[in-house]
C-alpha positions in Angstrom: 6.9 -21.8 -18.7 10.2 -21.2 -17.2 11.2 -20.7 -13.2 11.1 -17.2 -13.7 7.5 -17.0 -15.0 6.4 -19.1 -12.4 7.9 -17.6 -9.4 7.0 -14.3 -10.8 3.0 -15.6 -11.1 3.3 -16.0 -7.8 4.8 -13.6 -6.5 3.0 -10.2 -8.3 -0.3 -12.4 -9.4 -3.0 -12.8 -7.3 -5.5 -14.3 -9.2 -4.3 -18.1 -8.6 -4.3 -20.0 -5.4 -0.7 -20.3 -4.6 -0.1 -16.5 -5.2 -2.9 -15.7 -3.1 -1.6 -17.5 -0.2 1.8 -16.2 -0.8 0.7 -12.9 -0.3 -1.1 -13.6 3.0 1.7 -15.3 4.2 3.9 -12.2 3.6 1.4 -10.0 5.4 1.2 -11.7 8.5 5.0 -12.3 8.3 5.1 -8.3 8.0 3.0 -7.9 10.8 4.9 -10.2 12.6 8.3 -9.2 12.4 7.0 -5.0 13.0 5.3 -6.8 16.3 9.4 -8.5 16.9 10.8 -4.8 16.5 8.0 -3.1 18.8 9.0 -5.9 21.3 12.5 -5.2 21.2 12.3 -1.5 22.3 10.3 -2.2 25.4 13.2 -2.5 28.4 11.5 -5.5 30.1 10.9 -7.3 26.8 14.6 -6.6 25.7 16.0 -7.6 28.9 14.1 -11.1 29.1 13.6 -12.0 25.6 16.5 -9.5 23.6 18.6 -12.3 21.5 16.0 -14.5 20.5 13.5 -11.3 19.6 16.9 -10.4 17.6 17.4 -14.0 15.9 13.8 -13.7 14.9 14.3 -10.2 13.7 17.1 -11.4 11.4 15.2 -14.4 10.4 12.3 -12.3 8.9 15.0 -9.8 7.1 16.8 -12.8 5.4 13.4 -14.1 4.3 12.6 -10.7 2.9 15.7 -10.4 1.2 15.2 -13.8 -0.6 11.6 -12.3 -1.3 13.6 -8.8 -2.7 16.0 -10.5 -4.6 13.1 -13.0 -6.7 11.2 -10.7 -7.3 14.1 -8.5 -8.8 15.0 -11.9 -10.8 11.1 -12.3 -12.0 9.6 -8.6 -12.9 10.6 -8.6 -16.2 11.7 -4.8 -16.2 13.8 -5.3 -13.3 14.5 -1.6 -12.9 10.9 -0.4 -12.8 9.9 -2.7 -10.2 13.0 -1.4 -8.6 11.7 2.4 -9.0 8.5 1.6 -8.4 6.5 2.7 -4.9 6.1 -1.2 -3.4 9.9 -1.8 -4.9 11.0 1.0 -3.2 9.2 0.2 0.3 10.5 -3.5 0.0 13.9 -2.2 -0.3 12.9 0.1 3.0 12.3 -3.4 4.3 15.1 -4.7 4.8 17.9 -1.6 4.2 17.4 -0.7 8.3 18.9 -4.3 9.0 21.7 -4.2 7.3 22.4 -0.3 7.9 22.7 -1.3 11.3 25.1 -3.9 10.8 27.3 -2.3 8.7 27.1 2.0 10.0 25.4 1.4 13.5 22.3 2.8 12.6 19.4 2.2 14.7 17.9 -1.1 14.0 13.8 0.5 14.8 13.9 1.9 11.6 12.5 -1.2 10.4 9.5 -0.5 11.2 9.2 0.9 7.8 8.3 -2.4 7.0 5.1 -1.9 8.0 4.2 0.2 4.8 4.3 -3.0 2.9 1.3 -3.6 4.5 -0.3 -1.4 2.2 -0.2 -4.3 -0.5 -3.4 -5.5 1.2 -5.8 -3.5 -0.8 -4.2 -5.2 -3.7 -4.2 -8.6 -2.4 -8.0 -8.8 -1.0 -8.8 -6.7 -3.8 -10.0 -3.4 -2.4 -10.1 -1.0 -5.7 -12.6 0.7 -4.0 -10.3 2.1 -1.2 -7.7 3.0 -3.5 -10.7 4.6 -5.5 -10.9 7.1 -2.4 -7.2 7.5 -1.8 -6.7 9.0 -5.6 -9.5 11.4 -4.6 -7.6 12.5 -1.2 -4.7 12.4 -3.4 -6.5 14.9 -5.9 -8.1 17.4 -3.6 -4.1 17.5 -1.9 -2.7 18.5 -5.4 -5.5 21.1 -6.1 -4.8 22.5 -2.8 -0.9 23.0 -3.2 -1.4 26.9 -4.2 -3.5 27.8 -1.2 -1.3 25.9 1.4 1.9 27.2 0.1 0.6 30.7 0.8 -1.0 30.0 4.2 2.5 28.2 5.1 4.2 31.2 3.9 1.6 33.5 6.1 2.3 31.0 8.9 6.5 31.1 8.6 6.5 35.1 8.5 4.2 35.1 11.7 6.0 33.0 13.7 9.7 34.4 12.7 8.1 38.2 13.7 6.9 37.0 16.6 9.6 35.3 17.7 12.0 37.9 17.1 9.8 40.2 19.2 9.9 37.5 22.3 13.7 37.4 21.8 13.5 41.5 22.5 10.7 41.4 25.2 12.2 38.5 26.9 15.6 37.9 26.5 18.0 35.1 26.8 17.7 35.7 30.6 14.0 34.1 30.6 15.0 31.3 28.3 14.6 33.0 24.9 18.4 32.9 24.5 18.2 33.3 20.4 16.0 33.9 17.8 15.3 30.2 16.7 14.7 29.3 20.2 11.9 32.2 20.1 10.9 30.7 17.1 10.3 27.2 18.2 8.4 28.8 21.1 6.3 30.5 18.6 5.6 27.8 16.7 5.2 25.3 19.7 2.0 28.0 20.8 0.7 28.7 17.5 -0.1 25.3 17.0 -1.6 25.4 20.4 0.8 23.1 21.4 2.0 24.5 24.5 5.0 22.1 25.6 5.5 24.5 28.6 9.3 24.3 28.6 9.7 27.8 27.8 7.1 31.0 28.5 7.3 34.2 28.6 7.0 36.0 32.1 6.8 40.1 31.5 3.1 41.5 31.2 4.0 42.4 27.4 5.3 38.8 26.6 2.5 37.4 28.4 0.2 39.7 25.8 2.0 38.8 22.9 1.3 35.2 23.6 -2.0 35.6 24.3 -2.5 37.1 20.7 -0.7 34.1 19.1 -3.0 31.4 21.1 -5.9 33.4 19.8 -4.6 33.5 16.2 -3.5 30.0 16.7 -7.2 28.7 16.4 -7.5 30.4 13.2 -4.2 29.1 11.9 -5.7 25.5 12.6 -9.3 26.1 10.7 -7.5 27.8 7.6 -6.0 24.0 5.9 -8.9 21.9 7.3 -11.2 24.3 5.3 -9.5 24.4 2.6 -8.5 20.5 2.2 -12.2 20.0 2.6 -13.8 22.4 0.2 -11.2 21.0 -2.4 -12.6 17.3 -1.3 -16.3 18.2 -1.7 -15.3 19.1 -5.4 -13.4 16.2 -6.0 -16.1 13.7 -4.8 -18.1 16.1 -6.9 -16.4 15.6 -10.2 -16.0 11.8 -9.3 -19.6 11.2 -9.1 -20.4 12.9 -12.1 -17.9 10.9 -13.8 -19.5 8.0 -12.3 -23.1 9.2 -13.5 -21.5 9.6 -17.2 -19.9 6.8 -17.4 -23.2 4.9 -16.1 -25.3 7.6 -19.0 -23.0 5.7 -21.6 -23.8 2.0 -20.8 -27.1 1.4 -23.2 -28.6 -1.7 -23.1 -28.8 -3.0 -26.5 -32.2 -4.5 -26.7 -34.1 -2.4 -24.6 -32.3 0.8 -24.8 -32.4 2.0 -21.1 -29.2 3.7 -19.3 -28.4 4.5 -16.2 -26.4 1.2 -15.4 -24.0 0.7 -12.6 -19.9 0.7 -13.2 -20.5 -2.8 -11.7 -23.9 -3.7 -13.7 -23.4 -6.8 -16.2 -26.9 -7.4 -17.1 -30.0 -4.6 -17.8 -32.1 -4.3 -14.9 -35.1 -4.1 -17.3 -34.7 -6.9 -19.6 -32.3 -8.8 -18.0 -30.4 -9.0 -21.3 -26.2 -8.8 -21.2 -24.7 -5.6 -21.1 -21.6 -4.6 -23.2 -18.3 -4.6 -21.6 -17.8 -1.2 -19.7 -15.1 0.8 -22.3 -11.7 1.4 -20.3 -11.2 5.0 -20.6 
């Protein structure tokens, strides 16, 4: 086995020792250089501790580019770990750093870093949770259609209302343009209410009043629908569950009904076959 295959088994693998404590060395190291970043942006912390919370900043960054470039070196098809969502975030990881150096960008961007920390349900092996994600993920996607329409509804409202505070109100009350209406709108639809502009003639006063009291509607319209559309997706999941369970047969006693997790038949004790992969 070359030094590619190794570091690589390390480094992706978590079914051996050493990768397994790689990867809970990296997630504390992620944790602690977000925590280094956090620090930084509070003025006390910044004026006592500033160069070395920067030093240590830089450390972790040069640590994670190491850990970028090896695993570039060992993925075997470098440029789909490259496209890939974790290759992706660990680029995020370290870009802000070196943006910052070179363009001036702001160096708090690297709290992106912190979605890396998502490789934990892979590390401590918790399918289970990523189980539940793919059914959020599903009752999103079958939802698209209905919130594209209820954003469209929600755009139109807002632009008419806000052109009729520009003509009740006026830039002499603080709704100097049409997109400033509009922001207000949308600031009290969402009930909201920053307070920085408001309307002050009776009429205004009674056209806000009618988008507060739409605005709770305009709030239970997704929430209903996200959920209706998750009800059916746990739905369909447990019925895939309950076929898949129909289809394991014990093959001395005959009973079914086994669990996705079941290796022996809870009548007979005898060994189950291997659950089929599709």
């Amino acid at each position: 086995m070359g030094w590619r295959e190794r570091i690589g088994r390390v480094i992706f693998e978590t079914d051996t020792p050493a990768a397994r404590a790689f990867d809970v060395v990296l997630l504390w190291a992620i944790v602690a250089s977000v925590v280094a970043v956090v620090l930084e942006s509070v003025p006390s912390f910044r004026a006592d501790y500033g160069p070395l919370l920067r030093r240590v900043e830089w450390a972790f960054t040069l640590a994670f580019t190491v850990e970028y470039v090896l695993r570039l070196l060992t993925a075997g098809r470098e440029r789909r770990y490259a496209f890939s969502f974790f290759g992706l975030v660990d680029l995020l990881a370290i870009l802000p750093a070196y943006l910052a150096l070179l363009l001036g960008a702001s160096p708090y961007l690297a709290v992106l870093r912190a979605l890396r920390l998502l490789r934990v349900f892979r590390v401590f092996k918790l399918a289970r949770y990523l189980g539940e994600a793919s059914v959020l993920a599903q009752a999103l996607a079958a939802s698209r259609a209905k919130i594209t329409v209820f954003l469209t509804f929600v755009l139109t409202v807002v632009l008419v209302v806000g052109a009729f505070m520009y003509v009740i109100e006026g830039p002499e009350r603080g709704f100097d343009s049409i997109p400033t209406s509009v922001y207000w709108a949308i600031v009290t639809l969402t009930t909201v209410g920053y307070g920085d502009i408001s309307p002050q003639t009776p009429l205004g006063r009674t056209l806000a009043a009618a988008l507060m009291i739409l605005g709770y509607a305009v709030i239970a319209v997704p929430t209903g629908i996200v959920t209706t559309e998750l009800a059916r997706a746990g739905d369909g999941r447990e019925a895939s569950r309950r076929r898949a369970a129909e289809r394991r047969i014990c093959g001395d006693c005959g009973l079914t009904g086994h669990g996705e997790d079941a290796k022996y038949c809870r009548r007979c004790g005898a060994a189950l076959p291997e659950r089929s992969s599709s």
